[in-house]
C-alpha positions as CSV (number, residue, x, y, z in Angstrom):
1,X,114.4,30.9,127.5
2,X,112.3,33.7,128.9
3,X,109.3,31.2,128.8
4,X,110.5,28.9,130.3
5,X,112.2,31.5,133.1
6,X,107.9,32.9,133.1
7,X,106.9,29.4,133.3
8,X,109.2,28.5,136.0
9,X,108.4,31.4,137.9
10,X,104.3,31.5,137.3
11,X,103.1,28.2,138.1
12,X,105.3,27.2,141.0
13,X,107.5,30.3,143.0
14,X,104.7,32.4,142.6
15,X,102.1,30.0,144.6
16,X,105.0,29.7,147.0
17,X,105.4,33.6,147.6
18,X,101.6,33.7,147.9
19,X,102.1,36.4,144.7
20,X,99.6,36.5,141.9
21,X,101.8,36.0,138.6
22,X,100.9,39.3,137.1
23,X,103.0,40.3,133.5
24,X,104.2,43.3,136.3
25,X,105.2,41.0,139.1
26,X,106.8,38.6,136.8
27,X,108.4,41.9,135.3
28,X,109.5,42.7,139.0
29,X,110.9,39.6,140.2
30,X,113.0,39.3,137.0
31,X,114.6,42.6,137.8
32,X,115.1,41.6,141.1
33,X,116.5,38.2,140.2
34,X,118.6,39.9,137.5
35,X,120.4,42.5,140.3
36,X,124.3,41.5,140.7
37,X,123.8,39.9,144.4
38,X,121.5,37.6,142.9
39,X,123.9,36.3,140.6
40,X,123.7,32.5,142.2
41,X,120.2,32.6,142.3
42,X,119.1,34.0,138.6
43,X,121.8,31.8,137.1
44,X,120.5,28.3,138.4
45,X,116.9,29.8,137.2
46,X,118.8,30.1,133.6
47,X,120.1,26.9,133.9
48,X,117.0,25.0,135.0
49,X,115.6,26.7,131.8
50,X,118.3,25.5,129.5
51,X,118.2,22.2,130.8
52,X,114.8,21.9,130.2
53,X,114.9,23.3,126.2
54,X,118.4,21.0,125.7
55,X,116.2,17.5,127.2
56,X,113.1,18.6,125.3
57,X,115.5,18.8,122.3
58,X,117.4,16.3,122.2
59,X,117.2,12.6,120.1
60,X,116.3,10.2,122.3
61,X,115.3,11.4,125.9
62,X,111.9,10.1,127.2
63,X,110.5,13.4,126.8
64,X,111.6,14.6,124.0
65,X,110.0,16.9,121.4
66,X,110.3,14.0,119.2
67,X,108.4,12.0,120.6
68,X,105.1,14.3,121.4
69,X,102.4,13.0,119.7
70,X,101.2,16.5,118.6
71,X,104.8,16.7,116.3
72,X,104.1,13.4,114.9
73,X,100.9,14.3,113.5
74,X,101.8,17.6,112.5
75,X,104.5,15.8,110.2
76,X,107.6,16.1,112.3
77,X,108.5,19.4,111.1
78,X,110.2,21.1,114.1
79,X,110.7,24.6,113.2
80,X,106.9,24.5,112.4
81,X,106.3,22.7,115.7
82,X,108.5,25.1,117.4
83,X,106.6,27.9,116.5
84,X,103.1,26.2,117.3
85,X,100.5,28.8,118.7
86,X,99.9,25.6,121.2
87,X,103.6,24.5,122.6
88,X,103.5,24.6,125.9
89,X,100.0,25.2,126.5
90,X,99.3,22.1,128.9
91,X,99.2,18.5,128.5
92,X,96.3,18.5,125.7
93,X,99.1,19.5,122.8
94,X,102.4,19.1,124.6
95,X,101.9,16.4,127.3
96,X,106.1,15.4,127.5
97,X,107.0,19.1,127.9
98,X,104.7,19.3,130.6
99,X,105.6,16.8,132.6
100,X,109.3,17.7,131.8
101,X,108.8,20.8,133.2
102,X,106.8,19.4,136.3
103,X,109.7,17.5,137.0
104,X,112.5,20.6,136.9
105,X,110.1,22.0,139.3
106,X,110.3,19.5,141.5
107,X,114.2,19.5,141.8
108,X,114.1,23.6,142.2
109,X,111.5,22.5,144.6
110,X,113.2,20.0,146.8
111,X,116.9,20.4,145.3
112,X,118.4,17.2,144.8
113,X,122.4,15.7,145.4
114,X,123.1,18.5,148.0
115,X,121.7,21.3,145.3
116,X,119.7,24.6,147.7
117,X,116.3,24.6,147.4
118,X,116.1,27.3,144.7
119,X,112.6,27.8,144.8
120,X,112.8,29.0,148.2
121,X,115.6,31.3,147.3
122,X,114.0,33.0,144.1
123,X,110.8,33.2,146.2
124,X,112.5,35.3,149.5
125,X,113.9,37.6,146.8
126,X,111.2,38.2,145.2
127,X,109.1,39.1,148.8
128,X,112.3,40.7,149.7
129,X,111.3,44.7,149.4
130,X,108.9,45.3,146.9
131,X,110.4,48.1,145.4
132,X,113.1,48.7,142.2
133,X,114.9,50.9,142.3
């Protein structure tokens, strides 16, 4: 889940904080995210996450793991796919979980059915006082 929480975070809050996604300022705004008053906040981030491994996972869903042509030619083996050097390294050798996760950023984006733009509320805490205490 943590990559997917780094992915999350890299490619799409941190071009909305204006932040360069640094291992140390992913490292800070997970510590920020992780302190009891963001509760709300760090939990939809999990649960983005989660919903993006179960769809990627699961029999059947247009963009499913099962369904990337990489895994097909690599013999359908998913714990050998899972483990892949490659997975999730763009749409050359995982297109599907690319755009899966393209999508999930749109929803923390936008939010959708009434859901708060969560984008916007990861990014204010993470330029909310730079420093951890």
């Amino acid at each position: 889940m943590l990559w997917l929480n780094k992915e999350l975070l890299e490619k799409n809050i941190f071009n909305a904080a204006d932040r360069t996604a640094t291992n140390k300022n992913i490292t800070k705004a997970l510590l920020k995210l992780f302190k009891p008053e963001n509760e709300t906040t760090m939990n939809a981030l999990l649960d983005h996450s989660i919903s993006i491994a179960d769809d990627y996972l699961t029999h059947g869903n247009e963009y499913s793991v099962f369904k990337e042509p990489k895994f097909l030619e690599k013999g359908s083996d998913l714990n050998t796919f899972l483990n892949w050097e490659q997975l999730g390294k763009g749409k050359d050798y995982t297109p599907l979980l690319d755009n899966l996760i393209a999508q999930y950023k749109i929803v923390l984006k936008i939010g959708i059915h009434g859901q708060p733009k969560y984008r916007d509320m990861i990014r204010d805490i993470i330029l909310a006082n730079d420093t951890i205490e």
